[in-house]
N, C-alpha and C positions, 0 to 999 in steps of 0.2 A: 471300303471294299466289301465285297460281297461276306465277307467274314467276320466284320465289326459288329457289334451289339451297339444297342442305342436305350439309355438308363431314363423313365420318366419318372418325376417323383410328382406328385400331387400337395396342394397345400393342406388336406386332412391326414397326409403321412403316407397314401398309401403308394407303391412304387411298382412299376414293370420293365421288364427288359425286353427288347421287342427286338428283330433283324431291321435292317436298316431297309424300306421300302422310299417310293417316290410318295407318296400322300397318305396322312391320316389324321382322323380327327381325334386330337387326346384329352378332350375338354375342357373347359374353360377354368378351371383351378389347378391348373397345370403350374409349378413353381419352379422347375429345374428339367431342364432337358440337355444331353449331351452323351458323347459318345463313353462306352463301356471300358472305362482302363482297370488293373490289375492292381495297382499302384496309387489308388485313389485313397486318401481318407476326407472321411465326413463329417462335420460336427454340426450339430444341426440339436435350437434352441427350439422346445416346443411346450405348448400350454395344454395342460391337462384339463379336459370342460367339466370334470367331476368334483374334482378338487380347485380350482380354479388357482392352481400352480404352474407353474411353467420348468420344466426341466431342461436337460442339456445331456446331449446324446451323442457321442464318438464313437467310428465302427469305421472296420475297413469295406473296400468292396464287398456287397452282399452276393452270397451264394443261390442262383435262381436254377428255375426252369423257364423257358420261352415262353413268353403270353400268359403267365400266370400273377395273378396282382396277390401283391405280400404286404406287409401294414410295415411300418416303421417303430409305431406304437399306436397302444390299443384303441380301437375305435370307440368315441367318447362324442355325444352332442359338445359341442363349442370347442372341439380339439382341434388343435389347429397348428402347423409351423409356425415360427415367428422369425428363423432366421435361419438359413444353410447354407455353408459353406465347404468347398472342398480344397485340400492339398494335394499334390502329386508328389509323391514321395518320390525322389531317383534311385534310379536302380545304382546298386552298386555289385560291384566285382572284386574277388580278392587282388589283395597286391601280390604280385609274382617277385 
C-alpha cells in the first residue's frame, strides 16, 4: 500500500528505508530487501575488517528517517555481513 516502508540492507551493513515505488536501482551489494514491519527482529553475523573478527548483532526494527542511509556497524575496509536473518515476533493481546 501506498503506506508500507520498504527496509534495504547492503552487504557492508549499511541500510535504508525507502517508500514503496515501481522501479529503482539499490545496487549491486544489496543482501536483504523486504517490507518494513514493527515486529521484526534481526540477528545478523558480521566480520570486522580491522580486527579481522566477526561479531553477532541482535536489534529490533530500526528507528529511520526516509531516504537517509544508516550503517549497521561501523564502516571498516573488508567489513562485511556474513549472515542475516529475521524473526516476526507475534503480536499479542491481553487475556480478557
Amino acid at each position: 500500500s501506498e503506506y508500507d516502508k520498504i527496509l534495504l540492507i547492503n552487504k557492508d551493513g549499511a541500510y535504508k528505508i525507502i517508500n514503496v515505488i515501481d522501479k529503482i536501482f539499490a545496487g549491486h551489494d544489496l543482501i536483504w530487501v523486504n517490507k518494513l514491519r514493527d515486529s521484526q527482529v534481526f540477528n545478523v553475523i558480521y566480520r570486522d575488517g580491522s580486527k579481522g573478527m566477526s561479531y553477532v548483532k541482535r536489534f529490533k526494527t530500526p528507528k529511520f528517517i526516509l531516504d537517509k542511509e544508516y550503517r549497521l556497524f561501523s564502516k571498516r575496509k573488508n567489513s562485511f555481513i556474513q549472515f542475516i536473518q529475521t524473526i516476526s515476533r507475534p503480536t499479542t493481546r491481553p487475556l480478557t
